[in-house]
Each structure stands twice: as structure tokens, then as C-alpha cells.
C-alpha atoms as a printed R data frame, in Angstrom:
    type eleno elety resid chain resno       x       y       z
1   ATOM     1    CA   UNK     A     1  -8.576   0.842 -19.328
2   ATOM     2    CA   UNK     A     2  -7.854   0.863 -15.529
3   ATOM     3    CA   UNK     A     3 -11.282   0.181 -14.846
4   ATOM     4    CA   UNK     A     4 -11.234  -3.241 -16.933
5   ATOM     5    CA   UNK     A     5  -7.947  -3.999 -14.885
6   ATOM     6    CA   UNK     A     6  -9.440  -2.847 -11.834
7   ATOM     7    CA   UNK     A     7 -10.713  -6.166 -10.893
8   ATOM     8    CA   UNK     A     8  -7.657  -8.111 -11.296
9   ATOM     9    CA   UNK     A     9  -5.504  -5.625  -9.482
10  ATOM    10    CA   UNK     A    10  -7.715  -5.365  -6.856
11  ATOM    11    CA   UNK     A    11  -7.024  -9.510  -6.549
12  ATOM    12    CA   UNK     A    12  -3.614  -8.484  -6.280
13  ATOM    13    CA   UNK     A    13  -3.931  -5.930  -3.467
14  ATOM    14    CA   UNK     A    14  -5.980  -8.877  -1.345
15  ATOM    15    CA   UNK     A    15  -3.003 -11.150  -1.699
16  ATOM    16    CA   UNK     A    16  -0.629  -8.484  -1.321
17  ATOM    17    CA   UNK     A    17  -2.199  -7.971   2.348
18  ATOM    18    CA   UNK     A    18  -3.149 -11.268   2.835
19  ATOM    19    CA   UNK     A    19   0.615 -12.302   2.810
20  ATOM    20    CA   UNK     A    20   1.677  -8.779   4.634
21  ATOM    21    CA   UNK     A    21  -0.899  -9.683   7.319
22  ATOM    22    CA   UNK     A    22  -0.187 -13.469   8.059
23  ATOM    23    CA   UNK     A    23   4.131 -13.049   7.783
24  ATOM    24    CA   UNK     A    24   4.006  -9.982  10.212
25  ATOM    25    CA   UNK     A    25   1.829 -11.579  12.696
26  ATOM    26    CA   UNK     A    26   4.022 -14.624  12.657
27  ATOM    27    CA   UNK     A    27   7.204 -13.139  12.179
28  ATOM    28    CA   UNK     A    28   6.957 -10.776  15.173
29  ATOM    29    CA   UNK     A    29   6.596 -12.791  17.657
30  ATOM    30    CA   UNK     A    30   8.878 -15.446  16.452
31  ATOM    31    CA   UNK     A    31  11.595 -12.835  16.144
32  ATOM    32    CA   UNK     A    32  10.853 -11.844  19.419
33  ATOM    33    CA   UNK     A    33  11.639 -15.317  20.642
34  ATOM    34    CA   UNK     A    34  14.709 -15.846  18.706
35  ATOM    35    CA   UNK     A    35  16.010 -13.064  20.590
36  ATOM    36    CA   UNK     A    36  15.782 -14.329  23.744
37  ATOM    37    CA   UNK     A    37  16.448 -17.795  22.891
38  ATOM    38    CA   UNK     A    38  19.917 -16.817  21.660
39  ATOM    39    CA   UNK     A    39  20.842 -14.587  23.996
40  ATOM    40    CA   UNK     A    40  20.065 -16.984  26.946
41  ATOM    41    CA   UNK     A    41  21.085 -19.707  24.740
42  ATOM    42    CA   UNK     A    42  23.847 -22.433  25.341
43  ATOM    43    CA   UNK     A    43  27.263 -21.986  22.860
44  ATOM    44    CA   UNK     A    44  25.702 -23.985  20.248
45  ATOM    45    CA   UNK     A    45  22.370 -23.106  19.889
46  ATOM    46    CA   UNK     A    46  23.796 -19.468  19.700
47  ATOM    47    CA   UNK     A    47  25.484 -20.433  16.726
48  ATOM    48    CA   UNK     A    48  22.942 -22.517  15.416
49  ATOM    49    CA   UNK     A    49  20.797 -19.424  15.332
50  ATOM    50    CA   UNK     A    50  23.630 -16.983  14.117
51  ATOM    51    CA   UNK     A    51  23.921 -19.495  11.369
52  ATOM    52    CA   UNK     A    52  20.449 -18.968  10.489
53  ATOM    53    CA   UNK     A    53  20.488 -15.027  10.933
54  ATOM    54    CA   UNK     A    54  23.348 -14.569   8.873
55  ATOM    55    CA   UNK     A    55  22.007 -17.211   6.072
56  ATOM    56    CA   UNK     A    56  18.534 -15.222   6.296
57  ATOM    57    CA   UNK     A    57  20.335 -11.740   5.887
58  ATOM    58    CA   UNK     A    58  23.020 -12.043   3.318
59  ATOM    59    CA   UNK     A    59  21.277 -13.699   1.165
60  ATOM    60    CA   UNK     A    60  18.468 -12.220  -1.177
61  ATOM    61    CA   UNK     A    61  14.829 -12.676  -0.230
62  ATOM    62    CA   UNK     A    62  14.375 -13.687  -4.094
63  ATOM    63    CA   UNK     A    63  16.549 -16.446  -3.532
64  ATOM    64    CA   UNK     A    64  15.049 -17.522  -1.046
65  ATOM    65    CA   UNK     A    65  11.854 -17.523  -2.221
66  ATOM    66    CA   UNK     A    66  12.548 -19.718  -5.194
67  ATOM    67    CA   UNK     A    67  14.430 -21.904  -2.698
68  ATOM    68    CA   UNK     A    68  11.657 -22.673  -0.551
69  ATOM    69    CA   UNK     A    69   9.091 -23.792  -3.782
70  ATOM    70    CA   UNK     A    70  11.386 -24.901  -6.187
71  ATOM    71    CA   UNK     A    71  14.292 -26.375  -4.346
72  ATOM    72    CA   UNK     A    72  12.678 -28.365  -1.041
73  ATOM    73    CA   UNK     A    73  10.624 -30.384  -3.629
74  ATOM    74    CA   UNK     A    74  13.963 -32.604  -4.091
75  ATOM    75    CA   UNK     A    75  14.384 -33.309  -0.392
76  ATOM    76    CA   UNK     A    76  10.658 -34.075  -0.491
77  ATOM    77    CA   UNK     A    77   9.247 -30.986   0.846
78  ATOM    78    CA   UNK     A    78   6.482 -29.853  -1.620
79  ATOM    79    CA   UNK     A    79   4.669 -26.436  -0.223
80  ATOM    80    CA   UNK     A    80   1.908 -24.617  -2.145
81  ATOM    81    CA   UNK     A    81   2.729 -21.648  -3.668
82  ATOM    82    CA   UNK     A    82   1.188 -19.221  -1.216
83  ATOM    83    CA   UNK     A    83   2.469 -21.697   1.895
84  ATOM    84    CA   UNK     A    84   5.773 -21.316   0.292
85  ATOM    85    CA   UNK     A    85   5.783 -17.738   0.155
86  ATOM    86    CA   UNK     A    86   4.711 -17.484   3.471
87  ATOM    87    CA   UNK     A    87   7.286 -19.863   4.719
88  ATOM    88    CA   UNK     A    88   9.985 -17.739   3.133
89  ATOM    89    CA   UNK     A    89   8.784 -14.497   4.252
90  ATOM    90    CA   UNK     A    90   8.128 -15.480   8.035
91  ATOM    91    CA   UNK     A    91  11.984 -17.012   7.724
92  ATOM    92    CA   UNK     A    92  13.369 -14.240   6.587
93  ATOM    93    CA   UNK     A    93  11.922 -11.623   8.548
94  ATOM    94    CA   UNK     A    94  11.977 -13.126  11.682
95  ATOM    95    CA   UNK     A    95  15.906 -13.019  11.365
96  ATOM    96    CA   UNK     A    96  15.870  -9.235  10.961
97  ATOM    97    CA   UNK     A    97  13.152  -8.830  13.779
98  ATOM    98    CA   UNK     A    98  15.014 -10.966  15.871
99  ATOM    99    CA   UNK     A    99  18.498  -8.881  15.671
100 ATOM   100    CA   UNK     A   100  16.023  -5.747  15.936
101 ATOM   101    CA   UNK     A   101  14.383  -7.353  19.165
102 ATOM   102    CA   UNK     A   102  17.842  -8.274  20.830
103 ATOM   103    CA   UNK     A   103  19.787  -5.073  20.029
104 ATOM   104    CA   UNK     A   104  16.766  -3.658  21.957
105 ATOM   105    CA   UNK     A   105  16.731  -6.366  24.995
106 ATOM   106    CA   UNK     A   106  21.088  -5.749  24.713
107 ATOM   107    CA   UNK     A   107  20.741  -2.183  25.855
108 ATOM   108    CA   UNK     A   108  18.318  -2.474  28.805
109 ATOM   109    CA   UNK     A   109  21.004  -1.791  31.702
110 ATOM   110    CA   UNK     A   110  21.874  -5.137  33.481
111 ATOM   111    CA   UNK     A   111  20.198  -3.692  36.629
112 ATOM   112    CA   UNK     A   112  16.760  -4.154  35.602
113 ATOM   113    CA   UNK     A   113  17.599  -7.969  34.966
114 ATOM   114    CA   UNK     A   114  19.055  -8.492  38.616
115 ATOM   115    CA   UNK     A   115  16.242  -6.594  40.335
116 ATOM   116    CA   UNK     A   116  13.659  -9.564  38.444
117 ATOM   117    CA   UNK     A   117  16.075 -11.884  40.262
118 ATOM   118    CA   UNK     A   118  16.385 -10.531  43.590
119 ATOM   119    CA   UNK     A   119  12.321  -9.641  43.575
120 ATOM   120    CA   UNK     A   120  11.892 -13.209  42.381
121 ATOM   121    CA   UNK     A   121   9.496 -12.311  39.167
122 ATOM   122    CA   UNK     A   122   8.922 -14.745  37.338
123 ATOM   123    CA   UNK     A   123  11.179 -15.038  34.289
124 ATOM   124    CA   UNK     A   124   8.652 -15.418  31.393
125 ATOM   125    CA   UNK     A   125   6.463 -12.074  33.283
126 ATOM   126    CA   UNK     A   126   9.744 -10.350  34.426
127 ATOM   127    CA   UNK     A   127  10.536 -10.258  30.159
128 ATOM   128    CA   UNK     A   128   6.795  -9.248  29.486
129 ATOM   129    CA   UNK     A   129   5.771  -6.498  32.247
130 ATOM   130    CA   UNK     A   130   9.479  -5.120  32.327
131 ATOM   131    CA   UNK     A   131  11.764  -6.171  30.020
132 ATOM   132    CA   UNK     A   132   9.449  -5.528  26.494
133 ATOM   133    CA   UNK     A   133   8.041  -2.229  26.944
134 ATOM   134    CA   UNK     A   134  11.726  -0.965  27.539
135 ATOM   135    CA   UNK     A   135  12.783  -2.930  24.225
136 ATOM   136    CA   UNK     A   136   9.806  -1.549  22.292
137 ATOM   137    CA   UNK     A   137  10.218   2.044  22.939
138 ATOM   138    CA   UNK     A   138  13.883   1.863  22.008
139 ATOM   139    CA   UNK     A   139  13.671  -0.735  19.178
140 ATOM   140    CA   UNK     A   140   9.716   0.742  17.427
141 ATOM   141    CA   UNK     A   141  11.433   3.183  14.541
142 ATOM   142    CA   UNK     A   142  13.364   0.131  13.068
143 ATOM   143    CA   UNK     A   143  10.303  -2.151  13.476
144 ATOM   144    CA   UNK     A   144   8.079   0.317  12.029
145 ATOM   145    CA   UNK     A   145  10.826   0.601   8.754
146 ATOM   146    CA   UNK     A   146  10.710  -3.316   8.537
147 ATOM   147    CA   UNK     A   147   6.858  -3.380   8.858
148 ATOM   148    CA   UNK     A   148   6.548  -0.843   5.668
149 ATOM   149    CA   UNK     A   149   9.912  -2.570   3.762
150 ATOM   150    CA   UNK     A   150   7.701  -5.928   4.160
151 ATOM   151    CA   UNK     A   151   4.997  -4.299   1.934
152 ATOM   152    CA   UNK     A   152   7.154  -3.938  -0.424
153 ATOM   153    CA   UNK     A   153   8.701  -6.732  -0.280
154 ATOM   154    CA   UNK     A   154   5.367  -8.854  -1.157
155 ATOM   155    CA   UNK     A   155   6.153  -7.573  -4.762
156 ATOM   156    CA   UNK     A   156   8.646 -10.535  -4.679
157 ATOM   157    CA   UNK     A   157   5.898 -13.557  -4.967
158 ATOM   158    CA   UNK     A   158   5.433 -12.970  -8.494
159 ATOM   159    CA   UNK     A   159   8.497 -15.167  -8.885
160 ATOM   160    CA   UNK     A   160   6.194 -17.998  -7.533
161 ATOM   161    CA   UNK     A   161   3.434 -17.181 -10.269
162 ATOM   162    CA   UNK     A   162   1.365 -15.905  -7.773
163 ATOM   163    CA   UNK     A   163  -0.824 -12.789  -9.052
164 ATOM   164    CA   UNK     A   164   0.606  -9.971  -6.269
165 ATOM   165    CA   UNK     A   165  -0.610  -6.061  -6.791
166 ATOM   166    CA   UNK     A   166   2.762  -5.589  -8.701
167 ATOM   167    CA   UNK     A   167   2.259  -8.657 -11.284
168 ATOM   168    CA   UNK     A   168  -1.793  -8.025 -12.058
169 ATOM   169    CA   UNK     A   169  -0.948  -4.843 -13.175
170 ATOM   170    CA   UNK     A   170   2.247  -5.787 -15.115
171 ATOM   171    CA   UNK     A   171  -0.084  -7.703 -16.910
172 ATOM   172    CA   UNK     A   172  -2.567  -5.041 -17.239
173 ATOM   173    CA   UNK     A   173  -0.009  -3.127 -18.440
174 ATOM   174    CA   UNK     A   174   0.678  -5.320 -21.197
175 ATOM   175    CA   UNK     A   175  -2.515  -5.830 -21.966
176 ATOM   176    CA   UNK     A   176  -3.747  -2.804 -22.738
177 ATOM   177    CA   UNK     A   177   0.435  -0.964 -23.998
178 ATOM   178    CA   UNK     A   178   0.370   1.183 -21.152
179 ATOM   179    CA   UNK     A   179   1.653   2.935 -17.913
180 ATOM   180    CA   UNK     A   180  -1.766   3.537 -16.605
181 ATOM   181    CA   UNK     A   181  -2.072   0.473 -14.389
182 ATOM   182    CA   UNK     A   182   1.442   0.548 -13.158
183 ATOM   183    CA   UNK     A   183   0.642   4.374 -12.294
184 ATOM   184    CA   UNK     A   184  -2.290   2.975 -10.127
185 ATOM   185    CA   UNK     A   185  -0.374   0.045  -8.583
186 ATOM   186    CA   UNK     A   186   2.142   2.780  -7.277
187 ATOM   187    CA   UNK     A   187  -1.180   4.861  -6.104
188 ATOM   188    CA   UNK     A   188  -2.390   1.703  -3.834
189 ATOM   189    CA   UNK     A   189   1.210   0.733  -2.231
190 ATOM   190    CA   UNK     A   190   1.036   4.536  -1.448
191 ATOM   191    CA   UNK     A   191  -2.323   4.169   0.173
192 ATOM   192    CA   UNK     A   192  -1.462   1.065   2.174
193 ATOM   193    CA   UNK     A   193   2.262   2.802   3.133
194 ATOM   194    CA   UNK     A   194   0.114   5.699   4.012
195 ATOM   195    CA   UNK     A   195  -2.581   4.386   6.053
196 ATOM   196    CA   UNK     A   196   0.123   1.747   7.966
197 ATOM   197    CA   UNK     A   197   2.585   4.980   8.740
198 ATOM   198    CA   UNK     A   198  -0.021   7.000  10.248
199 ATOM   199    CA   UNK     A   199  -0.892   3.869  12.572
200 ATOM   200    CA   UNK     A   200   3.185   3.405  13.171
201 ATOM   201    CA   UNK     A   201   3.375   6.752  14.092
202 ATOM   202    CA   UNK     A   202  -0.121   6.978  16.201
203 ATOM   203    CA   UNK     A   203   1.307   3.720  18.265
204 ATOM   204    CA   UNK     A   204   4.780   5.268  18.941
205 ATOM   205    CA   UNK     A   205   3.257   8.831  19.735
206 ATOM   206    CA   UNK     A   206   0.162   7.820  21.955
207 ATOM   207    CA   UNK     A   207   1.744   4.626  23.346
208 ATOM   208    CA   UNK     A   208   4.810   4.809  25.418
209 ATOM   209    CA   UNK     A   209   5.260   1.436  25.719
């Protein structure tokens, strides 16, 4: 029974990754640089941003999923379903990397900013060779939780029709009248979870930023 499904589930787990793969790679960065862009900001580009934070946060990924493909085709916006997903994801995660990120770049003592000023570093190297490795080794336990919450999350795309780990074997499931495949989706997330901890951990142990 599982084997028949295996195919189709497999499918599921390349898409599942596929998306986890391209959003974090994206989303990291960007975060990154939504941090720093707000907190050296002007007034109203700080608010701009806070705008889009708090929109991205308090409201449900879900929603904003269905949001992105169904509701930007009436202002004439019409995305793919994968694009779409992607768009959502990257939006919405960037927002909670880019709180994680400036939390991080918030507690590096004040000091460390005026000695890049008075040794005339280079603002853009002064944030890169100084300022990040402090924010990393401070910040790496919540980005690690977001990294594994985001393979989770991917779960969410079957909204869009789009044939996920989670949804192939749902209809597996169905299928065949029975828990089996769902057992064996929960086995993979497990895996990946597994295998993407034990990097997490490796980085944060080995590295010290």
C-alpha cells in the first residue's frame, strides 16, 4: 500500500524541500536587511516596515497564502501557484527573521558601533566582519527554531492545490482507507527535522560565529 503511494509522496517531499530550500535562502538574507534598514531607517520608512512586520505576524500564514494567489489576481497580479507560494513564504518569514536579526544587532553594546566610526571601517564591512558574527551567536537558537517551524510550515501549500508531502499522502490515505501513508509522511518530516537539527546544532557547536 505505501509502496504504490511511495512515488507520489516522494513528489511531495521534492516540493516540500524545493519550497523549504528557495524561501530560506531568500528569506534570510532579506530579513537580515530589513533589520538594518529599519533600524537606520528615517521615521517613515520605520513605520512603513513596522507596518509590514506587524501585517506579516498577526496575521495567519494561511491567509496569506490564499491572499497572494487568489486575491492579487484582481489588482492584476496573477503568480503561479508555486511563485505564489514562494512569494508568501519569503514575505512572511522575512518579517520574523528580520525582528530575530534586529533584536540580535539591538543588543550588541553601542561601543562596538562607535569604535567602526572612530577606526573609519567601512559601514557595509564594519556590519559584516563585526557586527554579524556578534548577532549570530546571540540570535542562532531562534533562527534555528524558525528554520525547522518553516518545514512545517510547507504543509500549508496544499491550500494552493499544490501536491506538498502532507497532501500526497492525504490522498494516499484516502485512496487506499488508511493511516499507513500519513504514518510515513510523519516518518519523513522526522527525517528531514532530524537531519536539519543535527546540522543546526553542528553549526552552533563547531562555529562560534
Amino acid at each position: 500500500m505505501v509502496l504504490q503511494a511511495l512515488p507520489s509522496i516522494i513528489r511531495g517531499a521534492e516540493i516540500t524541500l524545493e519550497l523549504f530550500s528557495v524561501v530560506l535562502v531568500v528569506s534570510l538574507p532579506l530579513g537580515l536587511g530589513i533589520a538594518v534598514l529599519k533600524i537606520n531607517a528615517p521615521k517613515w520608512l520605520e513605520w512603513m516596515i513596522q507596518v509590514y512586520i506587524t501585517i506579516m505576524r498577526g496575521t495567519p500564514l494561511l491567509l496569506q497564502l490564499m491572499f497572494v494567489f487568489f486575491g492579487l489576481p484582481y489588482m492584476g497580479i496573477t503568480l503561479d501557484r508555486f511563485p505564489a507560494a514562494i512569494l508568501a513564504f519569503i514575505l512572511n518569514y522575512a518579517a520574523y527573521f528580520a525582528e530575530i536579526f534586529r533584536g540580535g544587532i539591538l543588543g550588541v553594546p553601542e561601543t562596538q558601533f562607535e569604535a567602526l566610526k572612530v577606526l573609519r571601517i567601512n559601514h557595509v564591512k564594519g556590519y559584516y566582519k563585526v557586527i554579524l558574527p556578534q548577532v549570530l551567536k546571540t540570535t542562532w537558537p531562534s533562527i534555528a527554531n524558525e528554520i525547522l517551524a518553516l518545514v512545517k510550515d510547507t504543509s500549508l501549500i496544499y491550500i494552493l492545490g499544490l501536491g506538498e508531502i502532507l497532501r500526497a499522502g492525504q490522498i494516499a490515505a484516502n485512496r487506499y482507507a488508511s493511516m499507513l501513508p500519513f504514518i510515513f509522511v510523519g516518518v519523513i518530516y522526522l527525517i528531514i527535522t532530524g537531519i536539519l537539527s543535527t546540522i543546526l546544532n553542528k553549526i552552533e557547536k563547531n562555529y562560534q560565529f
